[in-house]
C-alpha positions as CSV (number, residue, x, y, z in Angstrom):
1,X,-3.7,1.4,-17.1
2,X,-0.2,2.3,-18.4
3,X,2.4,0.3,-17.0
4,X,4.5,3.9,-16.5
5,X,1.8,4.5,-13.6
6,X,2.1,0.5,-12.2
7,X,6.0,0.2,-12.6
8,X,6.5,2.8,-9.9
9,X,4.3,1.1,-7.4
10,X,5.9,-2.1,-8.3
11,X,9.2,-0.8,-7.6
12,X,8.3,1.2,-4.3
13,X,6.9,-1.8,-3.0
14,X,9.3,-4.2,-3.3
15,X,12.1,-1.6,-2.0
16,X,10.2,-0.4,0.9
17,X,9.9,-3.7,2.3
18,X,13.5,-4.9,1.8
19,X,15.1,-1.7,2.9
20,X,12.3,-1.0,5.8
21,X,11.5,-5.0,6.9
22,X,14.7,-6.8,5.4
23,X,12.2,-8.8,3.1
24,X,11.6,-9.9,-0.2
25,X,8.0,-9.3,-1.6
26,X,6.7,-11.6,-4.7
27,X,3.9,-10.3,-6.7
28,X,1.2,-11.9,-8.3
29,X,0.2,-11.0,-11.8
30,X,-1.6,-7.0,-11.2
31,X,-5.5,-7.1,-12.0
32,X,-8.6,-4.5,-12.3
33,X,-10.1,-4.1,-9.5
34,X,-14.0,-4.8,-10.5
35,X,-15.2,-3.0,-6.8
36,X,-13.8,-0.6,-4.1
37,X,-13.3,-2.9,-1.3
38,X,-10.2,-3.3,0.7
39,X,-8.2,-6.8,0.8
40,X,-7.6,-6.9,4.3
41,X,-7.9,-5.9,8.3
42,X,-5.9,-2.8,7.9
43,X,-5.2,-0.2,5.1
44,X,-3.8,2.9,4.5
45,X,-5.1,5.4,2.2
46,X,-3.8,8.4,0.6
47,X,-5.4,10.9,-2.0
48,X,-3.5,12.1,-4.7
49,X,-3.5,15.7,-6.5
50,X,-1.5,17.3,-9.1
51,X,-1.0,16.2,-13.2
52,X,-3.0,13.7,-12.2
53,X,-5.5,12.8,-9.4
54,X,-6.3,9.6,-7.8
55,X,-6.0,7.6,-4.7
56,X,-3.3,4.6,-3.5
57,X,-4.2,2.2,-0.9
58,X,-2.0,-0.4,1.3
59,X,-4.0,-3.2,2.5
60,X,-2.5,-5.6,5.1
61,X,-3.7,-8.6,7.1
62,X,-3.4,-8.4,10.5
63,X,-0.9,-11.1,10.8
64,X,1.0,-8.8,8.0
65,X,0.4,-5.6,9.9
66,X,2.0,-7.1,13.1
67,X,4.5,-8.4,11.7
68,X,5.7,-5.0,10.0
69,X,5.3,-3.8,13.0
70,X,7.5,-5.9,15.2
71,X,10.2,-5.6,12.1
72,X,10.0,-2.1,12.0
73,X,9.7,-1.9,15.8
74,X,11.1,-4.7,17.5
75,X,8.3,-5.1,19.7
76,X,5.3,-7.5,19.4
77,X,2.5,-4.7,19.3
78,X,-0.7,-5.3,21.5
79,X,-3.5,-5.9,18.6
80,X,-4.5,-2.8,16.1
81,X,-2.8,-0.5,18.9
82,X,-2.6,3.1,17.9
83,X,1.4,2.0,17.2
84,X,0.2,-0.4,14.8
85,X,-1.9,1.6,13.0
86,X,0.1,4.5,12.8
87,X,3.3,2.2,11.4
88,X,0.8,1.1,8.5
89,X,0.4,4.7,7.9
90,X,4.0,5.1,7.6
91,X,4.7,2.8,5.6
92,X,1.2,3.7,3.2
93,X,3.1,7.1,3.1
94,X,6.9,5.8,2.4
95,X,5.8,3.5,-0.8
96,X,3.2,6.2,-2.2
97,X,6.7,8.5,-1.3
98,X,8.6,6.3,-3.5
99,X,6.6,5.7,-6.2
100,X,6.0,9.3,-6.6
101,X,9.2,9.8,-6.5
102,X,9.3,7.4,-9.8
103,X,6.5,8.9,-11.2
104,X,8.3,12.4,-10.9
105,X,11.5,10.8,-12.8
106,X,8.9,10.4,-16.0
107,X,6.8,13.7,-15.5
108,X,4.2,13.5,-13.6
109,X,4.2,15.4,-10.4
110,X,1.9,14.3,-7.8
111,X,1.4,15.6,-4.1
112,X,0.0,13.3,-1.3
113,X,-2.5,14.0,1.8
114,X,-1.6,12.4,5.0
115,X,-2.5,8.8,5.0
116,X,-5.6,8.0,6.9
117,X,-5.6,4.4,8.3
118,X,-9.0,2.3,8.5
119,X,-9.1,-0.9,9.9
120,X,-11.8,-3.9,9.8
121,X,-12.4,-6.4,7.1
122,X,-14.3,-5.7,3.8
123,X,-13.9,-2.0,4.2
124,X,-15.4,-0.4,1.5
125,X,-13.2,2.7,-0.3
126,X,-13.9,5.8,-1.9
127,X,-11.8,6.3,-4.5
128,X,-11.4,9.9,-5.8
129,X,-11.4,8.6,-9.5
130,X,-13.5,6.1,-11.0
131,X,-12.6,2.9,-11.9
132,X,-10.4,1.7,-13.2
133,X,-8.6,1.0,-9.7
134,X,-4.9,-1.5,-10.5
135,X,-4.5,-3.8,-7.7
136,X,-1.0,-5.5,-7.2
137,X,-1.2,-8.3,-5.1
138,X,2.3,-8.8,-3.4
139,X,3.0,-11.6,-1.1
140,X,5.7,-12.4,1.6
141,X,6.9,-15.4,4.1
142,X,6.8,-15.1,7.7
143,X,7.8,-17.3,10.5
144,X,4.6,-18.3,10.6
145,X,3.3,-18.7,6.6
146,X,2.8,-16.3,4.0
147,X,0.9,-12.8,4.4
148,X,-0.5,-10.9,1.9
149,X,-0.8,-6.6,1.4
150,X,-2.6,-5.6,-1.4
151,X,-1.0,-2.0,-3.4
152,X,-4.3,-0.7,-5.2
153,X,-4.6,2.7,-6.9
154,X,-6.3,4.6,-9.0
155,X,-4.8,8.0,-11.1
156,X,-6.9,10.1,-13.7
């Protein structure tokens, strides 16, 4: 994959969660995906159309996704409520947003559906495009260890 389609996912990433959450993200070195599964308890998906096609994912533990969500939100959440869920889906939409955004700055316009949010461990995913699927494995500390959310995306 060409880094002009991972740089933008990079960069979304780590400036979604520092302007959004006040955090700092560190990423691990990016890999090929060899299946379709998602990383963790709760991801957001969005399908991608235009000069290309393809699919981006955000993949968050549950400790991760309620943590977002009491940054974002200031409360504590009550498990994968509907709040929860939907401020994964937010935030699946603001860093696809901004890496589009990116991508259009190099000339490749892309449109996005509305994110769909599916939660449960070892969710499998149906990417529009086949492999390969880019997986950039970001980290972050919490009050109570590190988390983990997974960027993973495909484009053909």
């Amino acid at each position: 994959m060409d880094v002009k389609y991972v740089n933008p996912f990079v960069a979304a990433t780590r400036a979604v969660f520092k302007t959004m959450l006040g955090i700092d993200v560190s990423m691990d070195k990016p890999r090929i995906k060899g299946d379709k599964m998602a990383f963790g308890d709760v991801t957001g998906v969005m399908g991608l159309v235009g000069d290309k096609k393809g699919t981006v994912s955000i993949s968050f533990t549950q400790k991760g996704a309620l943590f977002a969500y009491k940054t974002l939100v200031g409360d504590d959440g009550n498990g994968m409520s509907p709040e929860v869920i939907d401020a994964i889906g937010e935030l699946t939409n603001i860093i696809s947003g901004q890496a589009r955004k990116e991508l259009e700055n190099a000339g490749i316009n892309l449109k996005a559906s509305i994110p769909t949010v599916v939660v449960g461990k070892e969710v499998q995913l149906h990417f529009v495009c086949a492999f390969p699927i880019v997986s950039l494995p970001f980290h972050f500390s919490t009050d109570n260890g590190q988390e983990a959310v997974y960027v993973d995306f495909s484009l053909e």
